[in-house]
Each structure stands twice: as structure tokens, then as C-alpha cells.
C-alpha positions in Angstrom: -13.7 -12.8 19.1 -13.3 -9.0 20.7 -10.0 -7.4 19.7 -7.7 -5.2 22.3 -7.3 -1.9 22.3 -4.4 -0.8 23.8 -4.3 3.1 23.9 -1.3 5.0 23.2 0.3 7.5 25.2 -0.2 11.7 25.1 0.9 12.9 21.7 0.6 16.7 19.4 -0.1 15.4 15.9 0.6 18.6 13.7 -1.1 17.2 9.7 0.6 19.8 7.2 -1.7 19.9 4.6 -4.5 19.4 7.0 -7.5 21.0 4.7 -6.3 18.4 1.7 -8.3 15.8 0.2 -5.8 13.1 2.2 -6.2 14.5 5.4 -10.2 15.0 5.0 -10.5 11.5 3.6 -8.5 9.4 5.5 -6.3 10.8 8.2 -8.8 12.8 10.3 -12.4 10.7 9.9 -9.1 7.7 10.9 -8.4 9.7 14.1 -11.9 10.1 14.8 -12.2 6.3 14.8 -9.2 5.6 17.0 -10.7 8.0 19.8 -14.4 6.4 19.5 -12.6 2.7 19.9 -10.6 4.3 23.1 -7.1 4.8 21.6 -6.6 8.3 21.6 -6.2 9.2 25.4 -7.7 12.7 25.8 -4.9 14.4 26.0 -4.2 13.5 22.8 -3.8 16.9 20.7 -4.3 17.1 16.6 -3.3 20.3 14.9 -3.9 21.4 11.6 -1.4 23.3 9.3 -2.2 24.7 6.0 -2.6 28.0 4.0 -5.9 28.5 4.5 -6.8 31.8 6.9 -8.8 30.0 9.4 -9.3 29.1 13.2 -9.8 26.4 15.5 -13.5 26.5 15.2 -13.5 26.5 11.3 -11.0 23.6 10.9 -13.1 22.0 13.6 -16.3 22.2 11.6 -14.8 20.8 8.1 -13.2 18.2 9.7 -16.7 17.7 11.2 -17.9 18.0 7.7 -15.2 15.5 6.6 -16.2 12.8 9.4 -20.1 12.9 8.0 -18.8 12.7 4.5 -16.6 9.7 4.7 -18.1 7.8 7.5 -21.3 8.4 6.8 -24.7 10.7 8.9 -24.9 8.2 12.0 -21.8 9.3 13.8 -22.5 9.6 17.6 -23.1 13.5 17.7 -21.4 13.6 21.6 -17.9 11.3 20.5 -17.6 14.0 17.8 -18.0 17.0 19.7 -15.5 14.9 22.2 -13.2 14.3 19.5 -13.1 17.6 17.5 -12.1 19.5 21.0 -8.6 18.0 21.0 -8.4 19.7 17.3 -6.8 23.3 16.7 -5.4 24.7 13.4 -2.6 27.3 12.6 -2.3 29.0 9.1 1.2 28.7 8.5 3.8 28.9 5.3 5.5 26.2 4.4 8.3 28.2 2.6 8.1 31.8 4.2 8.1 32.8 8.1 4.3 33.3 9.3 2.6 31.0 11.8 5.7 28.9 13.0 6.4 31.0 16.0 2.4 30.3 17.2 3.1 26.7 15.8 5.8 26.1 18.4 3.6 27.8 21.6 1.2 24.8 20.7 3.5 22.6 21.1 3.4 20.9 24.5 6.6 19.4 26.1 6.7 15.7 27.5 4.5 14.3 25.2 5.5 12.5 21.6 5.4 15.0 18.9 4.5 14.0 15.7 4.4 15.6 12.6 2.5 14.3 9.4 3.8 15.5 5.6 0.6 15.5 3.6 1.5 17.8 1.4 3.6 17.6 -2.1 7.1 16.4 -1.6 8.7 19.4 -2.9 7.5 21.1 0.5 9.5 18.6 2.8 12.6 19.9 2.9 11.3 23.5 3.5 8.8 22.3 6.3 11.9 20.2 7.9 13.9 23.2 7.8 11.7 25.4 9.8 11.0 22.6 12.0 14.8 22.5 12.8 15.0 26.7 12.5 12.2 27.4 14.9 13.2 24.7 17.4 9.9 22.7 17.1 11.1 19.5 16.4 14.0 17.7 18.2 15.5 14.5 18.3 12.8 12.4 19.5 10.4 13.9 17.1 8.7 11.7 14.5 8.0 12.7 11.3 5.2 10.8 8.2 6.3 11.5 4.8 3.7 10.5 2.0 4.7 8.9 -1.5 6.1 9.7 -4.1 9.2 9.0 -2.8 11.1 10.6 -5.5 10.6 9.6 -9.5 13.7 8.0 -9.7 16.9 6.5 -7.9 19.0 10.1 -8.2 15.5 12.2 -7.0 15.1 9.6 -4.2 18.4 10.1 -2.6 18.2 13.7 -2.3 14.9 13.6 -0.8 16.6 10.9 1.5 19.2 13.9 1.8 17.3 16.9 2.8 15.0 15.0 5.5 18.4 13.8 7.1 19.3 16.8 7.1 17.4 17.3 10.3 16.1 13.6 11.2 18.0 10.8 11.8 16.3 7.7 10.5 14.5 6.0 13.4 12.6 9.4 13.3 11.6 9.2 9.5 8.0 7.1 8.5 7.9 6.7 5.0 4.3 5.8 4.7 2.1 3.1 2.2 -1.0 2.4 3.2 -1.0 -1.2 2.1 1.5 -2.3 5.0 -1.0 -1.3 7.1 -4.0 -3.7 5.7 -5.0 -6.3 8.0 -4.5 -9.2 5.7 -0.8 -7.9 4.8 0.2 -7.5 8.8 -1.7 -11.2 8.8 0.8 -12.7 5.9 3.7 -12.6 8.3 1.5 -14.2 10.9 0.6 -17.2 8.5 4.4 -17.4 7.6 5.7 -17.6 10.6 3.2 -18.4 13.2 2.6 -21.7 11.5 4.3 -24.7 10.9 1.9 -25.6 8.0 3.2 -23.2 5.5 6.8 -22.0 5.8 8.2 -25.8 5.0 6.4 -25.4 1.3 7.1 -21.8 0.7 10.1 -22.4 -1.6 10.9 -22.9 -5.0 10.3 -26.9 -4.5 6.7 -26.8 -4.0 5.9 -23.0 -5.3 5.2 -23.6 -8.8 4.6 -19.5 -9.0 3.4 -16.4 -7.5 0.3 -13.8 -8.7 0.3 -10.2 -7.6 -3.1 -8.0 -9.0 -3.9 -4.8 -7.9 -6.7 -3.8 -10.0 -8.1 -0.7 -10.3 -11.9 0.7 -12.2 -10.9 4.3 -12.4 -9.2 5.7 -14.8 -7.3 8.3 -14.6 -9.3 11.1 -14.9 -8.8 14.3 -12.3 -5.4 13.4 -12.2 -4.3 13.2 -15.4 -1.7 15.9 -15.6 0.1 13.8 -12.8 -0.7 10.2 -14.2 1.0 10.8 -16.8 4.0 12.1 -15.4 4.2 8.8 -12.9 2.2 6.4 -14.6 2.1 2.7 -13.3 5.3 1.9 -12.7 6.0 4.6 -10.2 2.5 4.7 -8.5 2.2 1.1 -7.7 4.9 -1.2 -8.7 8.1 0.5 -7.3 6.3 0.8 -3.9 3.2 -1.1 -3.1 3.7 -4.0 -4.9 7.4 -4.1 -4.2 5.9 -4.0 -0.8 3.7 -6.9 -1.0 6.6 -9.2 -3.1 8.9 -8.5 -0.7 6.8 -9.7 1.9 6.0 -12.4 0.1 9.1 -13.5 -0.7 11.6 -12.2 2.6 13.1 -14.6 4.8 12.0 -15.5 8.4 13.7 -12.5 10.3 14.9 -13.0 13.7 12.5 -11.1 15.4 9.3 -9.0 14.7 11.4 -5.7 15.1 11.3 -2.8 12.3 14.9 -3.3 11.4 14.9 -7.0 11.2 11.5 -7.4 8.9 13.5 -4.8 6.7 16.7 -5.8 6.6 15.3 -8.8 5.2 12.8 -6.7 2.5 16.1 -5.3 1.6 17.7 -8.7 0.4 14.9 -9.5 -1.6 15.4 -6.3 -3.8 18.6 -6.8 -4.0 18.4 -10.2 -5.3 15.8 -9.3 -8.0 17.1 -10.2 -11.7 17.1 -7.8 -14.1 13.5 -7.5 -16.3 14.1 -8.0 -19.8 11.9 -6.7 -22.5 10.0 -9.8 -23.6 9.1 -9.8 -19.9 7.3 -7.0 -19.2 4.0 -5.5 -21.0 2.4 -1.9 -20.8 -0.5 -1.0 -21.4 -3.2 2.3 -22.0 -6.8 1.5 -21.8 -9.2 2.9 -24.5 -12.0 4.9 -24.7 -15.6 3.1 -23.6 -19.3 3.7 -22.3 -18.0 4.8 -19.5 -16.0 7.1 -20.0 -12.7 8.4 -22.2 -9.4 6.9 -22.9 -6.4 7.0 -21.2 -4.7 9.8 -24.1 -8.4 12.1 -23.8 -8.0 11.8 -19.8 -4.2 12.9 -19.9 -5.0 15.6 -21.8 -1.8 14.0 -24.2 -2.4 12.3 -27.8 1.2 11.5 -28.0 1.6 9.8 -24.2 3.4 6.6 -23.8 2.4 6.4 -20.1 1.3 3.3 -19.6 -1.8 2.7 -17.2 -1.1 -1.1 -17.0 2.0 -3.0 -16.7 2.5 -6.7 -16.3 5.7 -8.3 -15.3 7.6 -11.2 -15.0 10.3 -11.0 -12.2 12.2 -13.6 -10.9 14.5 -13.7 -7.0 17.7 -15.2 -7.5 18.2 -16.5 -4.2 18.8 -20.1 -2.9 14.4 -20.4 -1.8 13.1 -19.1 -5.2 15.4 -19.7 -8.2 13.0 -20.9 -10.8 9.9 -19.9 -9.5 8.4 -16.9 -11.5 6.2 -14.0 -9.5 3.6 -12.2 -12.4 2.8 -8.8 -11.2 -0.1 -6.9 -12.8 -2.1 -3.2 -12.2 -4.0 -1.3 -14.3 -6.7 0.9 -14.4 -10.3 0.9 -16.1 -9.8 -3.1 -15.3 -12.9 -5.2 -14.9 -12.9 -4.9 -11.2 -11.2 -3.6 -8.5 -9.6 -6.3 -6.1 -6.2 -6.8 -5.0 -5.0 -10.5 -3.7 -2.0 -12.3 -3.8 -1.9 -15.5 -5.4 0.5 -18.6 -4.2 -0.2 -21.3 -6.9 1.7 -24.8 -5.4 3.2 -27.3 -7.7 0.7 -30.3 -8.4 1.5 -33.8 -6.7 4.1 -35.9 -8.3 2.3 -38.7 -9.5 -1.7 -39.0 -9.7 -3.5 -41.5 -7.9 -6.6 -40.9 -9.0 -8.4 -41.5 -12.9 -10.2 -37.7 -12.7 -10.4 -37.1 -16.2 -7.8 -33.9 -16.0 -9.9 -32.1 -13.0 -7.3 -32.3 -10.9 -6.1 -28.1 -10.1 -3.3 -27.3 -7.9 -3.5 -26.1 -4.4 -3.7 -22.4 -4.4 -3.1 -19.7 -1.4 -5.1 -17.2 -3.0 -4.8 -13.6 -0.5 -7.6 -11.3 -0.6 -6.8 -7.3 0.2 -9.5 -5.4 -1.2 -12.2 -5.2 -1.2 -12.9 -8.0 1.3 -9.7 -9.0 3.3 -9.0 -12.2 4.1 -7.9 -15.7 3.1 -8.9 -19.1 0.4 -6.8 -22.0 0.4 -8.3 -24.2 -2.5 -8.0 -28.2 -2.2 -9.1 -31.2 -3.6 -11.7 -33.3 -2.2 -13.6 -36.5 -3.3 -16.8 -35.0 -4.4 -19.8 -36.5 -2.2 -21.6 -39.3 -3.8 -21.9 -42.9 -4.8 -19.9 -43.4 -8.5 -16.0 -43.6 -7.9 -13.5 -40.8 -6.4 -14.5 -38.1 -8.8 -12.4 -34.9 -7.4 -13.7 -31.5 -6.7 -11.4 -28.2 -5.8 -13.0 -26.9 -2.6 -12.2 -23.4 -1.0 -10.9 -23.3 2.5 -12.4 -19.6 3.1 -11.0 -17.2 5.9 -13.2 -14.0 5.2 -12.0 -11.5 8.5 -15.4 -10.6 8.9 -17.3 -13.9 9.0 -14.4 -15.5 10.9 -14.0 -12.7 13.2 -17.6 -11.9 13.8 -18.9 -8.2 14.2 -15.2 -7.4 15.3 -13.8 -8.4 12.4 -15.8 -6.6 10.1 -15.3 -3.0 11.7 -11.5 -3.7 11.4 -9.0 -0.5 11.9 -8.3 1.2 8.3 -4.8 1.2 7.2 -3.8 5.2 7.9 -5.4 4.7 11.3 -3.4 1.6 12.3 0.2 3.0 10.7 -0.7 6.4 12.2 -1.1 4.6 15.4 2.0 2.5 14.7 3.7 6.5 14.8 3.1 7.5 18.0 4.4 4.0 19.3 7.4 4.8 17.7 6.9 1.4 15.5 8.8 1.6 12.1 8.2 -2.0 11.3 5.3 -1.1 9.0 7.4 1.6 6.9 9.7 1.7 4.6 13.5 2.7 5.6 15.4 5.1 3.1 17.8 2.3 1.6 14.6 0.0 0.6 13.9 2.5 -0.9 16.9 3.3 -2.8 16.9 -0.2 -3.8 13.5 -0.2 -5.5 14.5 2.7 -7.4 18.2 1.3 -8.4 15.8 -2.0 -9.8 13.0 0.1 -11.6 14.8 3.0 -13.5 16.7 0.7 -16.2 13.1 -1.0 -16.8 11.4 3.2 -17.4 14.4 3.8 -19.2 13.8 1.6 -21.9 10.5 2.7 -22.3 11.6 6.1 -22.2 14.5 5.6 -25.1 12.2 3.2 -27.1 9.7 3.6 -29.7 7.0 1.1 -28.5 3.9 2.6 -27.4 1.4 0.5 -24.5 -0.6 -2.0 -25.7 -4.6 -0.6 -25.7 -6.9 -2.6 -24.0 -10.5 -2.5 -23.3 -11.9 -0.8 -20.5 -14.1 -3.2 -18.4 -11.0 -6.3 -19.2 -8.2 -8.2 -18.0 -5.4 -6.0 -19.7 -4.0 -6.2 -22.6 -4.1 -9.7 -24.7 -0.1 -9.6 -24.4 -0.2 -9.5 -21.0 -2.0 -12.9 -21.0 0.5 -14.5 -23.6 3.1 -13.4 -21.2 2.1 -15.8 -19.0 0.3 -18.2 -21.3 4.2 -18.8 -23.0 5.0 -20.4 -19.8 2.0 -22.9 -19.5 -0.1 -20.9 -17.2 -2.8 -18.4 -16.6 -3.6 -15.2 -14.7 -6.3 -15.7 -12.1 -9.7 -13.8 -13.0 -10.0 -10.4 -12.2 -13.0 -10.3 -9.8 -14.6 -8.7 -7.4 
């Protein structure tokens, strides 16, 4: 199978923040893929903005430096060279007045102009500002903004605030990476490209829903920040809100960026309320491998939690009564992320098994090898009765898609490409977010006002042993954590 590549039209990309680890890990080597495919056109232009005192040719050779680094020595030497020529670099100051004037002489008219916020969020509102104030951007600019989005409902909607105070909506891309994973693009597709599935995806034949994103890092490098965020507000409030909400929207009218989030929308708005017996922290401990979570946060006293585990239910006519178990942590036994649709077992059993009869399970694979298993149950081969055996129906991209398949587009360089389409149906709009925030601040708040600390759990484990009881009360179990 040989996938299309349909190249998008002349753009100036300006990355603030351009000598940061983001941009050197993933947005230019991303870039530098997209032209060697045949996206970028070659009028494409990509300029850096940071701090640093340098020129074109020294931000050309560390982003050089950056491609070797993160996609390895056995680059093509002439795509590079090719590639690096559309790059230039300004030193500029976010906050004060030098560079913006030589920023805007760069700038070329009649081509989209882009402009990419990797940089801390308390910068946005001063880069927006001198945006507007110099006259670089206007109203068909496009602006990226990176998570956080804020720490909190009240923080949120004045971040909201100051970018609208120079952007209307349709120009702002709030930016997660996991959108952009082929297998979460690929969700919507099995939804709602096929009959088979969306006639079961309700409460009548979901018996419940498993979301893991699993981490084997700690926390260390980080730590001052960690603990200032901790799991809550670095992966529940926005990626795996993310990932439930697609799991869980209904069929939207169209593929169009407000439909598909008008429909997230609902879905946070019809999450119940978490109460405490239904949610479990945790802070992993000190092991061969390295610290604990207290020595890496530099905090004896932090009740950050590193893990958290939840129960959350949708009340909503399709899943009232069917539960969705969401779970990260770090220093877990491996690192994987999937989505797991368990189905209710048949009715009545036709067959003497002798118990070994599992339910059918949609189990969705995003890291670290995308793709799909549907488990079944087959007569196992053989003379001796109908003994039944749970086979895997396995839809691994890169053995189903061939050579194609496994060189598939990383996230950043899909959404980044998704940008300079002008395609928001891949980012988050400002009232989604809102909403997550108006759900996940009561839950932080009663950690914050309690006395409970996490539960410690081993490094190298599942979690913390309450976090299996939490699902264990209710007659079930988490899925391994594997790799």
C-alpha cells in the first residue's frame, strides 16, 4: 500500500523557542521529514526565534546537529543541505523591542504565515502582543500554542483571554501531540467508516472501557515542574480527556473541526462528578533504578501524585452504566499506551468450556507499536469436542501497511502539517478546554484541602495495589501493562 502525499502550499513558519529541546527534538528533524517525503514545496520558509545571538548559518548547523541526533547518522547529506536552505533565524525578545522589526522584513506576503509558541506560556501574551504591535501577524495568521493550557479553570480562561486578544479562534491551534497519532486519527475511521462497530458501541454491549498511558521515567530533570503539575494536569485533563472523548463522542455530521468538537464538547460536559472512593493517586518509590518520586522532586513533604487512576462515568443516553478506568503513571512496568473496549459476554453459553470463555475485546495500541487487536473466540483446532480458544485479530500499521506503514508521519509533523492547511479538526478549541478544567479542578481540590497522601508503589509495577481494588470492587481487572 503507498500512501499520498499531497504537498501543502507556500508558507513562513516562525518556531519561538526555536533552539529549545521541543523544537530540536521534534518540530524541526519533523519538518525535515515532511520536505524529504515532498510536502514542503520549496518555497516553503522556516524561521527560528529565540534569545540566543546567532545567524542563519549557526541555527542552520544545530538544527543540522538536531536532525543527526534524533533521526539518526544516515540522513541523505544533499535533502539536508536542501532542507536547511529554507531555514533562517532572528534573535529576538519576547518581552522587550529587539529583532521584531527584522522579524517582520522576513516575512513574505501572499503566503500562509504561521507562527509556532514553543516557548513557556507566560511568554504568549507578550509574543501575541508584538505580533499585533509590529504588524506581523494579521487576520489570516495562524498561530500553535503548546500545553499547559493553564493549571486550572480561572488560569485557562485568561490565557484564553490574552490570545483573543489579538486572534480570533479559527486562527488559534492548541496543540497535543496524541491527536495527531495515526491510530487515534484511525479510531474515528473505525467508528464511523464501518458498519461493524458503531451499532455495539453503547452501553448495551460495552461492558467498560480501559485507558493506560504508561510511562518508565520518572520524573527526574523535571522535577521542580512535576511537582507543581503532577498527573492530573499533564496527562489526564488533556490527553487522555482527549482520547475519552473520542472514544466516547457521538457520530458528528461531518469530518469538519467544529463538528468533531462540538461533539468532544458534550462528552465533557456530560461527565459525572468523581467521587473520592473513585479515584487513586499514587508516588512511586525509590528502586534499582533510580530514586523515588519525593528524592526526584527535590520535596519530602510532596503530595503530587505521579499516578492517578479513575473511575469516570458519561451520563448520556449511549453510556449510562458503562464505567471508563483511566490510569498513567510513571516508573510503571512499561511504557505503552492503548485503549481498551472490553464488550459484554453473550447472553447465554452454548458451549460446556469449562469457564475459558473471555469477552471480546477492542484492545487500541498507540505506543509504542500503533495499531489494532480485536480478540475472539474460536473452536481450538483438533479432534476432542468444541474446546474454545481467545484468538487475536491483529492490525499492526506496519505489517498491514507494509514498508509504508512502518515509516508512518510522527504526530508534530502531521498536526504541524494540519496548520498550514488551516485544519483545526486535530486541536483543541478554547471552550473544550474550559470544560476540562471546570471537570478537573474540584477532583485537585480535594487533594489539595485533604490530608491523604499518594499511595507508594513499586517502580517496575502496575501502580498502586488500590488502584487494582478500584477495579477489582466491580468484578473486573486492569489489562497488563506491557510492552
Amino acid at each position: 500500500m503507498v500512501s499520498r502525499v499531497i504537498p501543502v502550499e507556500a508558507f513562513d513558519l516562525v518556531i519561538f523557542g526555536a533552539t529549545g529541546d521541543l523544537a530540536r527534538r521534534k518540530i524541526v528533524p519533523g519538518l525535515y521529514r515532511r520536505f524529504k517525503a515532498g510536502q514542503l514545496p520549496a518555497s516553503a520558509r522556516i524561521i527560528g526565534a529565540a534569545r540566543t545571538a546567532q545567524d542563519d548559518d549557526g541555527f542552520r548547523a544545530e538544527m543540522r546537529a538536531a536532525i543527526r541526533e534524533f533521526l539518526g547518522d544516515g540522513q541523505d547529506e544533499s535533502s539536508v543541505a536542501a532542507f536547511l536552505d529554507l531555514l533562517g533565524y532572528v534573535a529576538i525578545d519576547a518581552r522587550g523591542s529587539e529583532g521584531w522589526a527584522e522579524l517582520k522584513a522576513r516575512m513574505r506576503p501572499g503566503v500562509v504565515h504561521a507562527f509556532y509558541f514553543s516557548v513557556a506560556p507566560a511568554l504568549f501574551g507578550d509574543i501575541a502582543d508584538r505580533l499585533a504591535d509590529h504588524g506581523i501577524a494579521d487576520q489570516d495568521s495562524r498561530i500553535v500554542v503548546e500545553k499547559p493550557f493553564g493549571r486550572d479553570l480561572q488560569t485557562a480562561r485568561a490565557l484564553n483571554a490574552t490570545l483573543a486578544r489579538h486572534f480570533a479562534e479559527n486562527q488559534i491551534y492548541r496543540i497535543d501531540h496524541y491527536l495527531g497519532k495515526e491510530t487515534v486519527q484511525n479510531l474515528m475511521a473505525v467508528r464511523f467508516a464501518n458498519i461493524l462497530f458503531e451499532p455495539l458501541w453503547n452501553a448495551q454491549y460495552v461492558d467498560h472501557v480501559q485507558i493506560t498511558v504508561a510511562e518508565t521515567v520518572g520524573v527526574g530533570g523535571r522535577g521542580e515542574y512535576y511537582d507543581h503539575s503532577g498527573a492530573m494536569r499533564d496527562m489526564v485533563q488533556n490527553h487522555m480527556m482527549q482520547l475519552l472523548c473520542l472514544i466516547a463522542m457521538e457520530p458528528p455530521y461531518h469530518i469538519d473541526s467544529d463538528a468533531v468538537r462540538d461533539e468532544k464538547l458534550k462528552v465533557i460536559r456530560a461527565l459525572e462528578p468523581v467521587s473520592a472512593d473513585e479515584v487513586v493517586r499514587g508516588q512511586y518509590l525509590a528502586g534499582r533504578d533510580g530514586p523515588g518520586y519525593l528524592d526526584d522532586a527535590e520535596n519530602p513533604e510532596s503530595r503530587t501524585e505521579s499516578f492517578v487512576a479513575l473511575k469516570v462515568h458519561v451520563a448520556n443516553w449511549r453510556w449510562t452504566g458503562t464505567p471508563f478506568y483511566l490510569r498513567t503513571g510513571k516508573r510503571l512496568r512499561a511504557r505503552t499506551s492503548e485503549i481498551v473496549i472490553t464488550f459484554k459476554e453473550p447472553p447465554h453459553s452454548l458451549f460446556d468450556d469449562g469457564g475459558s470463555h473471555k469477552a471480546n475485546q477492542l484492545v487500541i495500541r498507540l505506543q509504542p507499536d500503533e495499531g489494532m487487536v480485536l480478540t475472539m473466540m474460536i473452536k481450538e483446532p483438533g479432534p476432542g469436542g468444541m474446546r474454545l480458544v481467545q484468538v487475536p485479530l491483529d492490525m499492526s500499521f506496519a505489517d498491514a501497511l507494509g514498508p509504508e506503514g512502518s515509516d508512518m508521519p510522527d504526530a508534530y509533523e502531521r498536526l504541524i502539517m494540519d496548520v498550514i492547511r488551516g485544519n483545526q479538526t486535530l486541536f483543541m478549541r478554547g471552550d473544550e478546554v474550559e470544560a476540562a478544567w471546570a471537570w478537573t479542578d474540584p477532583i485537585i481540590a480535594a487533594w489539595e484541602h485533604g490530608t491523604k497522601r499518594p499511595e507508594p508503589y513499586d517502580p517496575g509495577s502496575s501502580g498502586p495495589e488500590e488502584a487494582l481494588r478500584l477495579l477489582h470492587r466491580d468484578n473486573r481487572r486492569w489489562r497488563e501493562i506491557r510492552s
